[in-house]
HTML snippet that shows the backbone in 3Dmol.js (N, CA, C, O; Angstrom):
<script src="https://3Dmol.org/build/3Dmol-min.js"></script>
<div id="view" style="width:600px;height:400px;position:relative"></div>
<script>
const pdb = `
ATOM      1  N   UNK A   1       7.993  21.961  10.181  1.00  0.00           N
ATOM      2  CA  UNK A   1       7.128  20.955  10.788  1.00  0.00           C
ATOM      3  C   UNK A   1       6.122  20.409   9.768  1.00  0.00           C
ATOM      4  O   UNK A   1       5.932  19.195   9.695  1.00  0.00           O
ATOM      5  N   UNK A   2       5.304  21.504   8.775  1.00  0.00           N
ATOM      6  CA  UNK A   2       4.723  20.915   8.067  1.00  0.00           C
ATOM      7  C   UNK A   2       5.148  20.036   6.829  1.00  0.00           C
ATOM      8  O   UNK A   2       4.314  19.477   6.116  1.00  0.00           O
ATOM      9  N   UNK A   3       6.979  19.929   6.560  1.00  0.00           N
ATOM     10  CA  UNK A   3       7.309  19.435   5.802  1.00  0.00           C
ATOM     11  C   UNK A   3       7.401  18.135   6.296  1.00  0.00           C
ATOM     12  O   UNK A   3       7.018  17.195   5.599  1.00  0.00           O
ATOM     13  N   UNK A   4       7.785  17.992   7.226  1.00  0.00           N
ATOM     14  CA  UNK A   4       7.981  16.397   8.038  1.00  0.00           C
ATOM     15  C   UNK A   4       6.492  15.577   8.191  1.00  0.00           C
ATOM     16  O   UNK A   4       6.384  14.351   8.221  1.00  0.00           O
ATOM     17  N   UNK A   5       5.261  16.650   8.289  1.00  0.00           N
ATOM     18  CA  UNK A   5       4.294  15.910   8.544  1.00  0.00           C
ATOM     19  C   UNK A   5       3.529  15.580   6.488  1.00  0.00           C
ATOM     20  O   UNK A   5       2.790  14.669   6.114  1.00  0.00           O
ATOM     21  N   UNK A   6       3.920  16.333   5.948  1.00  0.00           N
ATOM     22  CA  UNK A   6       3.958  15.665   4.376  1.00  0.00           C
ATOM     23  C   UNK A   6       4.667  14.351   3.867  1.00  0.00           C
ATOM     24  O   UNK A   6       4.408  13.766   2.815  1.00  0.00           O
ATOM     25  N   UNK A   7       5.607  13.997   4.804  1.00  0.00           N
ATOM     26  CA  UNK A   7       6.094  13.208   4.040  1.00  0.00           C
ATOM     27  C   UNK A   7       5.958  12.100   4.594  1.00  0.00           C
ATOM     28  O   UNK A   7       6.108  11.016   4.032  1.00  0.00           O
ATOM     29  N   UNK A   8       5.471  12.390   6.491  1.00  0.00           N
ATOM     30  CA  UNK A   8       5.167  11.268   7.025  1.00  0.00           C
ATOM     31  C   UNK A   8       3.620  10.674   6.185  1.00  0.00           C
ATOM     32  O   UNK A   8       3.408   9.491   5.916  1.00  0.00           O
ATOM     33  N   UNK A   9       2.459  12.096   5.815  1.00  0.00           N
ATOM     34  CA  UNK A   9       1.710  11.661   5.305  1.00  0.00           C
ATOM     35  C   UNK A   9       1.498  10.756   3.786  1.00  0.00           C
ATOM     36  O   UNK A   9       0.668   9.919   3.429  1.00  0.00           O
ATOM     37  N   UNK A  10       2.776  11.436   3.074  1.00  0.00           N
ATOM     38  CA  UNK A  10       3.197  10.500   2.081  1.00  0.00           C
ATOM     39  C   UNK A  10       3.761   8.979   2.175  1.00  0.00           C
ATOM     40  O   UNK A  10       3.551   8.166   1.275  1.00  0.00           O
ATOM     41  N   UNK A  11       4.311   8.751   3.054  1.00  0.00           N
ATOM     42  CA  UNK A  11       4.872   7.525   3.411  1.00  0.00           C
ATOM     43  C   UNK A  11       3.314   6.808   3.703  1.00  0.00           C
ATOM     44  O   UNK A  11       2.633   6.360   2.781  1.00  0.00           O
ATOM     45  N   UNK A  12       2.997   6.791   4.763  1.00  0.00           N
ATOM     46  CA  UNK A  12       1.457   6.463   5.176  1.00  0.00           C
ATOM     47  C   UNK A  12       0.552   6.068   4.328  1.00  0.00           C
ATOM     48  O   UNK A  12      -0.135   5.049   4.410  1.00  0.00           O
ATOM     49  N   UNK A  13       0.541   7.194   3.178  1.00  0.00           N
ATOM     50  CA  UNK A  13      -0.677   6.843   1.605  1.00  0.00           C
ATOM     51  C   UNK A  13       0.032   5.752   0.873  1.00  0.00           C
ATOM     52  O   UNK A  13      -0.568   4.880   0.245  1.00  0.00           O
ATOM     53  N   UNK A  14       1.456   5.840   0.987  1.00  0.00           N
ATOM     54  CA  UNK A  14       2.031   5.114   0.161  1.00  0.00           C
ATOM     55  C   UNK A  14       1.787   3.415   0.462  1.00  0.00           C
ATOM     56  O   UNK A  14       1.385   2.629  -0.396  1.00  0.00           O
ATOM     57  N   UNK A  15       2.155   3.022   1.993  1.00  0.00           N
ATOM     58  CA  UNK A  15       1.740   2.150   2.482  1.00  0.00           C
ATOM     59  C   UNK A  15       0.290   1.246   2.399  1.00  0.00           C
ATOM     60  O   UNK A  15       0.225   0.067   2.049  1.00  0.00           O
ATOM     61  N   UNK A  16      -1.136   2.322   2.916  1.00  0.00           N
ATOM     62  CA  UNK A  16      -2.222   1.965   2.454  1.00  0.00           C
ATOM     63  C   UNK A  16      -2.371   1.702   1.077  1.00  0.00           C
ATOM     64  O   UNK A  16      -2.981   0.644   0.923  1.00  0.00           O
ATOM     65  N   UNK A  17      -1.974   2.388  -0.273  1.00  0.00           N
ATOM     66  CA  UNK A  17      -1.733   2.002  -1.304  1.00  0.00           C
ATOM     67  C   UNK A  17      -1.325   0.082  -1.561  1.00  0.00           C
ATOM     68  O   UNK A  17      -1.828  -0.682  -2.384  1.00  0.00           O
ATOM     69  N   UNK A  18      -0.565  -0.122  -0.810  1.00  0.00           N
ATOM     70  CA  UNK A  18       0.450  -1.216  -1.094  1.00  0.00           C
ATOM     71  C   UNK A  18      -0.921  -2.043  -0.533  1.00  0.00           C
ATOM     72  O   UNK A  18      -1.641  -2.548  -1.394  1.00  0.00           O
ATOM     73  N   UNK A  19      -1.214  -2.158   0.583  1.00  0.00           N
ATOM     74  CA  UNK A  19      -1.664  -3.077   1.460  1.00  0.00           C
ATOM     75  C   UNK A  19      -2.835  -3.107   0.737  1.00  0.00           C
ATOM     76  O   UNK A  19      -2.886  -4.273   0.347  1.00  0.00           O
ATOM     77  N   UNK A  20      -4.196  -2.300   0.156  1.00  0.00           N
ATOM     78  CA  UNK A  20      -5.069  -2.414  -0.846  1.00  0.00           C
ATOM     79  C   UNK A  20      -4.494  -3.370  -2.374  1.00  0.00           C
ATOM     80  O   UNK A  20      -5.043  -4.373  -2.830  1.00  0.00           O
ATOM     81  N   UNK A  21      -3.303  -2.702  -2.895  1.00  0.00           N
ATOM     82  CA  UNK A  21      -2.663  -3.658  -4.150  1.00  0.00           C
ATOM     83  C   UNK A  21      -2.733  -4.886  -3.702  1.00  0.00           C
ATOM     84  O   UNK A  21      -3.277  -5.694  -4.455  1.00  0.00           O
ATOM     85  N   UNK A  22      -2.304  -5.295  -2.602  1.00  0.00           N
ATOM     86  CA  UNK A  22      -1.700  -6.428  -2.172  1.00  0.00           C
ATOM     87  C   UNK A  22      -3.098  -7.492  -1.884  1.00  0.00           C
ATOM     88  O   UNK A  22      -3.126  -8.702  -2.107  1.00  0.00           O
ATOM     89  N   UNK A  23      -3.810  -6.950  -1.529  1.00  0.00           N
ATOM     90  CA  UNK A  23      -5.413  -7.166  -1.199  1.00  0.00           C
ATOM     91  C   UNK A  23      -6.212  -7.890  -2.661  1.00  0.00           C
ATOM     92  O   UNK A  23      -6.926  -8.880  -2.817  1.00  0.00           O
ATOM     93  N   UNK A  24      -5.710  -6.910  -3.514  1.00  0.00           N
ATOM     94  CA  UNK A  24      -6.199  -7.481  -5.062  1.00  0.00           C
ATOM     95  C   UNK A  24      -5.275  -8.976  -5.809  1.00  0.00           C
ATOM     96  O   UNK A  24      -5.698  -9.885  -6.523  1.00  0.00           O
ATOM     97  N   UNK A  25      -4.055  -8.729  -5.323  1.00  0.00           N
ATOM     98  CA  UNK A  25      -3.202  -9.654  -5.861  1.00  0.00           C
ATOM     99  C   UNK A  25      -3.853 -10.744  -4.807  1.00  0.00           C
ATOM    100  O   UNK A  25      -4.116 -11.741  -5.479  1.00  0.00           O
ATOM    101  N   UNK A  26      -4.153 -10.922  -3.680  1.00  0.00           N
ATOM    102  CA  UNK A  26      -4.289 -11.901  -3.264  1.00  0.00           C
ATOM    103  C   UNK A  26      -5.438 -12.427  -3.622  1.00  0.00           C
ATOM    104  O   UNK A  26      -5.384 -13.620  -3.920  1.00  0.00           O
ATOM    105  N   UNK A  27      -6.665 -11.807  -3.699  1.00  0.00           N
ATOM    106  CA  UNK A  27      -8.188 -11.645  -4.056  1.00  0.00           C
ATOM    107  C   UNK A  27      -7.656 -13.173  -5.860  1.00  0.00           C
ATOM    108  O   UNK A  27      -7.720 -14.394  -6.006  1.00  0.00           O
ATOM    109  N   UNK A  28      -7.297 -12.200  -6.557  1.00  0.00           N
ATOM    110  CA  UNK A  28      -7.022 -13.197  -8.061  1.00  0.00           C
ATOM    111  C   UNK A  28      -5.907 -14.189  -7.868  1.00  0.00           C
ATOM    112  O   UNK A  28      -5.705 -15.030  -8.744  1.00  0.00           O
ATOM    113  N   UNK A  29      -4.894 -14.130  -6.370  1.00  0.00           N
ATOM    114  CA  UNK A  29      -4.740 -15.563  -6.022  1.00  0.00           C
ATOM    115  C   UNK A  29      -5.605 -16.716  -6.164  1.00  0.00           C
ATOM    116  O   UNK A  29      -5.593 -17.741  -6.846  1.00  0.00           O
ATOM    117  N   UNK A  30      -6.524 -16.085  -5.097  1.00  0.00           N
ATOM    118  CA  UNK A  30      -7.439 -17.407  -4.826  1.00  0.00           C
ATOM    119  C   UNK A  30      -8.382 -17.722  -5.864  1.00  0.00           C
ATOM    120  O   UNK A  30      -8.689 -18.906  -5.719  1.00  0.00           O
ATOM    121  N   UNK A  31      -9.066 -17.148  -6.974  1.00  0.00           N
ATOM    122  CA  UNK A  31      -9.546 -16.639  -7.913  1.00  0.00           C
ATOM    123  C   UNK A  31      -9.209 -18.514  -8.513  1.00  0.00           C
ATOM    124  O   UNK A  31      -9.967 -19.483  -8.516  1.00  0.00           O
ATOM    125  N   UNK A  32      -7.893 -18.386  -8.913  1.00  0.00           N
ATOM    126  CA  UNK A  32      -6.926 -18.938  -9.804  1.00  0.00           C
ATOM    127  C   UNK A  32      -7.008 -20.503  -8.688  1.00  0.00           C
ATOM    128  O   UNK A  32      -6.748 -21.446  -9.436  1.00  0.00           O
ATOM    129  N   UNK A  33      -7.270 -21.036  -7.232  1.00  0.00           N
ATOM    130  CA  UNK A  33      -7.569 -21.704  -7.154  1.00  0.00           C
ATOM    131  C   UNK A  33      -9.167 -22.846  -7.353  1.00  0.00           C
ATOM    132  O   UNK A  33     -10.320 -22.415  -7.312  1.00  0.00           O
ATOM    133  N   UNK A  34      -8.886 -23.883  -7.500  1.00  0.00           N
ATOM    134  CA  UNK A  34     -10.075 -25.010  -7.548  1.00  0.00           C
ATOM    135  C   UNK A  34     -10.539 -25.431  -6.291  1.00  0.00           C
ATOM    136  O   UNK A  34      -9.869 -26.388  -5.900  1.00  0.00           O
ATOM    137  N   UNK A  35     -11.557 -25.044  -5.379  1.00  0.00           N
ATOM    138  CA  UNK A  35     -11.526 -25.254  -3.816  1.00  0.00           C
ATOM    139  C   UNK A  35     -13.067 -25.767  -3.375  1.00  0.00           C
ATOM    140  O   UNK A  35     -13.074 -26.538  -4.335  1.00  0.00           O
ATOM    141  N   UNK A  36     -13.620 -25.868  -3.113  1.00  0.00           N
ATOM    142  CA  UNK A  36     -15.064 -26.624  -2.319  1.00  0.00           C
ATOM    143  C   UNK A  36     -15.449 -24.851  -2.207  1.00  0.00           C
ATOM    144  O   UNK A  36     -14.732 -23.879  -1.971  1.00  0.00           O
ATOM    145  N   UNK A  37     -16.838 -24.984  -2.481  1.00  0.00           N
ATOM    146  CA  UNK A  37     -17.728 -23.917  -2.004  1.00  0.00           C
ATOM    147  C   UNK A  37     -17.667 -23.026  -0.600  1.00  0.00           C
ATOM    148  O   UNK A  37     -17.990 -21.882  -0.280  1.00  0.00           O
ATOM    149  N   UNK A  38     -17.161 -24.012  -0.035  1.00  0.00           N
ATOM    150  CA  UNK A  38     -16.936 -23.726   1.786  1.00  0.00           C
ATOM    151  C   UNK A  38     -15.594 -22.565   1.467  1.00  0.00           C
ATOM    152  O   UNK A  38     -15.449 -21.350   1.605  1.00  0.00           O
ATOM    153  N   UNK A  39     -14.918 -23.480   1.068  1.00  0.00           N
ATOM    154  CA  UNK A  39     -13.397 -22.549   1.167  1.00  0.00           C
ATOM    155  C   UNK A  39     -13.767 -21.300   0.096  1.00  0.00           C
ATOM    156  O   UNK A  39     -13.775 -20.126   0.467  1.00  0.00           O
ATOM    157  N   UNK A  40     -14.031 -21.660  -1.092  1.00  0.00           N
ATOM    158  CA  UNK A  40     -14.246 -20.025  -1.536  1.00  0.00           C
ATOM    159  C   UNK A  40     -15.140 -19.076  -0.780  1.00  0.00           C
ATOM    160  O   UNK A  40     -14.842 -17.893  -0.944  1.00  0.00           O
ATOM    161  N   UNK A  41     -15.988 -19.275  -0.127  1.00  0.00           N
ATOM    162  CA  UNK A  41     -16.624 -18.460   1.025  1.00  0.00           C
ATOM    163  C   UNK A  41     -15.788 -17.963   2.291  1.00  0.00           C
ATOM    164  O   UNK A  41     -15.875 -16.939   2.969  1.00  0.00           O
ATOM    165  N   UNK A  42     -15.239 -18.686   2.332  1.00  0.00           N
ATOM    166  CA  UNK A  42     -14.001 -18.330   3.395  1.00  0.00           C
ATOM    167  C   UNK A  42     -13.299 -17.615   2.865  1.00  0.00           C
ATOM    168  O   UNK A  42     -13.082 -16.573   3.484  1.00  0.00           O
ATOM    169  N   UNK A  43     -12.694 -17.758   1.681  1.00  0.00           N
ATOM    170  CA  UNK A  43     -11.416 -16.719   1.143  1.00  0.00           C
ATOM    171  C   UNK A  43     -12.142 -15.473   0.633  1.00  0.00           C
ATOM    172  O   UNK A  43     -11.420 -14.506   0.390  1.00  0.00           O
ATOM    173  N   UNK A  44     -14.262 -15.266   0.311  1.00  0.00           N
ATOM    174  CA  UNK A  44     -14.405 -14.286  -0.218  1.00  0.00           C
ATOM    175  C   UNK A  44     -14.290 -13.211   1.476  1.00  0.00           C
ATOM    176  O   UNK A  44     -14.052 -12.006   1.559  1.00  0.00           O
ATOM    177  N   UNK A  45     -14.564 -14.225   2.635  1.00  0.00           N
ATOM    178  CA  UNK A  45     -14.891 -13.479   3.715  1.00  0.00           C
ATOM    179  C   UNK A  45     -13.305 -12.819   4.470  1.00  0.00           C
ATOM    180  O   UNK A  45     -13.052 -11.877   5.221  1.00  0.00           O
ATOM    181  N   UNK A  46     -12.434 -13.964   3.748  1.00  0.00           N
ATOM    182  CA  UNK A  46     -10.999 -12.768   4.258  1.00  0.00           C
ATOM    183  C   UNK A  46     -10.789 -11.852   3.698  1.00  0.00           C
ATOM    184  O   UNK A  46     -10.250 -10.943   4.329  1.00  0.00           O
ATOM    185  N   UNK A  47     -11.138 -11.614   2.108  1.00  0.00           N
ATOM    186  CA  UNK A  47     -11.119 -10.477   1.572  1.00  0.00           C
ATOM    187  C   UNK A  47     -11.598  -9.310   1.964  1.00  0.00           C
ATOM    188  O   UNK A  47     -11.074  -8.200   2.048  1.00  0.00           O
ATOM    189  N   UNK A  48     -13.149  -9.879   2.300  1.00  0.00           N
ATOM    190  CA  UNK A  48     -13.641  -8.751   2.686  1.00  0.00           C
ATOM    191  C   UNK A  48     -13.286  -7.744   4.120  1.00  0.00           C
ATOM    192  O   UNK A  48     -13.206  -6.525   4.273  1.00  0.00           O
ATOM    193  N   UNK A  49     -13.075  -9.284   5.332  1.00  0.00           N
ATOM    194  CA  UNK A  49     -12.186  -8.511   6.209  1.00  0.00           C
ATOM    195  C   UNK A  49     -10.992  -7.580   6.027  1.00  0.00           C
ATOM    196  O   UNK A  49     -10.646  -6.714   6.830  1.00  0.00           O
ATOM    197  N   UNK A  50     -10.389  -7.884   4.826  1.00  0.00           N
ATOM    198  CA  UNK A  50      -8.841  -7.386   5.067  1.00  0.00           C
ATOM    199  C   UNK A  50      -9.493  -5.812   4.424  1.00  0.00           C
ATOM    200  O   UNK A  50      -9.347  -4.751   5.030  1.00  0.00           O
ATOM    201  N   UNK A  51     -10.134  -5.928   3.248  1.00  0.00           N
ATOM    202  CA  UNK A  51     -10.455  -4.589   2.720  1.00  0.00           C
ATOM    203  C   UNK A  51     -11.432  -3.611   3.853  1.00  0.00           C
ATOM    204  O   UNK A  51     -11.682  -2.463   3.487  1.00  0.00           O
ATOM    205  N   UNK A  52     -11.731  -3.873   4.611  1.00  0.00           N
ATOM    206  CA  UNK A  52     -12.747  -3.683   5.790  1.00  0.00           C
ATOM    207  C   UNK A  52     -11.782  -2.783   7.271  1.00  0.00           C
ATOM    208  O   UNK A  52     -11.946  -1.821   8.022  1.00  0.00           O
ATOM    209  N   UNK A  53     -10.699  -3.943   6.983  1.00  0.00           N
ATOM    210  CA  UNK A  53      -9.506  -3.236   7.625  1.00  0.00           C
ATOM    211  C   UNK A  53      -9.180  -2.175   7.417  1.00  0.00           C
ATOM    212  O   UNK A  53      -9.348  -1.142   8.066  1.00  0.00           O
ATOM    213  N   UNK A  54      -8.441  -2.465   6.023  1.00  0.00           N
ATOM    214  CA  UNK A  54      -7.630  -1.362   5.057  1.00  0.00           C
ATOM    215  C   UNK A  54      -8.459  -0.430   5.220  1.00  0.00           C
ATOM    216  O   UNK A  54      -7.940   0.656   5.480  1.00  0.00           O
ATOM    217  N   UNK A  55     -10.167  -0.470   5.131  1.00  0.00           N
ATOM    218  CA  UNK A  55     -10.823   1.282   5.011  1.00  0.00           C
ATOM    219  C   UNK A  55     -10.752   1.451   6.321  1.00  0.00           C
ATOM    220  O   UNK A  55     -11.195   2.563   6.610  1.00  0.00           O
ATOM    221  N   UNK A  56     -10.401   0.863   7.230  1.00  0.00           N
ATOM    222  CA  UNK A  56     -10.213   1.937   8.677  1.00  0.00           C
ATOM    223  C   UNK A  56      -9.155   2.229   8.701  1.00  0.00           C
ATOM    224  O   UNK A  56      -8.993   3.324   9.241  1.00  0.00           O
ATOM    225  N   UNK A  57      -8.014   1.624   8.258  1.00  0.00           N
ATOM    226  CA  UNK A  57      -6.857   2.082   8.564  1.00  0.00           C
ATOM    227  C   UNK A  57      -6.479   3.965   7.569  1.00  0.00           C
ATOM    228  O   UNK A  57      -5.766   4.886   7.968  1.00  0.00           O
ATOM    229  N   UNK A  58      -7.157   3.886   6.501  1.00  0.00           N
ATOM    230  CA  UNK A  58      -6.999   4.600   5.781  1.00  0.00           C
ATOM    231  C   UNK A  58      -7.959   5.803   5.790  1.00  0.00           C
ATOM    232  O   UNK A  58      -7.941   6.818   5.092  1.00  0.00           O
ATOM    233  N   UNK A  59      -8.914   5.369   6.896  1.00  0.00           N
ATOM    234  CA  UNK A  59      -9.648   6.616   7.365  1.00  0.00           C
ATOM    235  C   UNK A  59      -9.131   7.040   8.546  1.00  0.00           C
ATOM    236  O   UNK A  59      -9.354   8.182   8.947  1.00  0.00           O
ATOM    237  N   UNK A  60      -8.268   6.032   9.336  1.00  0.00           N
ATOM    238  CA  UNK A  60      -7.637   6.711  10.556  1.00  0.00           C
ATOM    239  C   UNK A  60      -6.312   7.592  10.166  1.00  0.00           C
ATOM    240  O   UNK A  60      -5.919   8.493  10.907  1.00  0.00           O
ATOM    241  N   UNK A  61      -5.632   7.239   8.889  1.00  0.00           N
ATOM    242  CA  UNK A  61      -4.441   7.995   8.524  1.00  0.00           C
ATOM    243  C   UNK A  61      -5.155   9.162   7.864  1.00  0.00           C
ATOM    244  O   UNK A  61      -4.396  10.128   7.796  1.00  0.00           O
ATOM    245  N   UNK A  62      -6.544   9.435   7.277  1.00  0.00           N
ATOM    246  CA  UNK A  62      -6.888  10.672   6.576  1.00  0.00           C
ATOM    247  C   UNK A  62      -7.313  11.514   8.410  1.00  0.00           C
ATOM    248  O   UNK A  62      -6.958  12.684   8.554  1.00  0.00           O
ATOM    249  N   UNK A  63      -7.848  10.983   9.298  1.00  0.00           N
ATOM    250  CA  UNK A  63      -8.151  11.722  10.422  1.00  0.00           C
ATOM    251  C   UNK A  63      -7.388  11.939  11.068  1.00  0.00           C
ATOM    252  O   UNK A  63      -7.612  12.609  12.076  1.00  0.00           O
ATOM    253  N   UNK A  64      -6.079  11.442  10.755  1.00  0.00           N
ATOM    254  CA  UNK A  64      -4.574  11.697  11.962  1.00  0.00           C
ATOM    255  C   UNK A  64      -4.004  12.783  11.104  1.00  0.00           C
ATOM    256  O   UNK A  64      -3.325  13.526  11.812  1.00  0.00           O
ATOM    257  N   UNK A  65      -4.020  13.222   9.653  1.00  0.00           N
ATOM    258  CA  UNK A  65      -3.328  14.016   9.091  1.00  0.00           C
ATOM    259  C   UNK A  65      -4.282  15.439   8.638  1.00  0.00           C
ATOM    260  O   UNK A  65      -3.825  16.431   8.069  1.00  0.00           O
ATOM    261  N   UNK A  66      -5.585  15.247   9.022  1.00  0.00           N
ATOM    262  CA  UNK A  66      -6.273  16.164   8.988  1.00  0.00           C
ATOM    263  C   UNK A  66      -6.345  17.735   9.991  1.00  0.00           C
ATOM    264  O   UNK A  66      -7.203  18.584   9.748  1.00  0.00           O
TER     265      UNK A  66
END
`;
const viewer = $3Dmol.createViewer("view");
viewer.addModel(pdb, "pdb");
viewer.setStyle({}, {cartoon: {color: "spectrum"}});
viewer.zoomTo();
viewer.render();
</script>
């Protein structure tokens, strides 16, 4: 049982991993665009949502495997 719940927990880290990477690649997406003040405020505020996300999601997978 505890081997199945290692690997589910590995799969899980592996995932949050991705979705944080993915967070940065998008972050120096927008970086790399030319946009009105408005819109870079907007794209700094999805960032911050999504990373805002990601730390709950990744504190709910450290409290589900704890």
């Amino acid at each position: 049982m505890e081997i199945i719940q290692d690997l589910e927990w590995s799969n899980d880290w592996k995932v949050i991993v991705e979705i944080f990477e993915t967070i940065d690649l998008l972050n120096s997406l927008f970086k790399k665009l030319d946009v009105p003040y408005l819109r870079e405020l907007q794209q700094k505020m999805l960032i911050l949502n999504l990373e805002k996300y990601a730390w709950s999601l990744q504190n709910y997978i450290i409290e589900k495997y704890s």
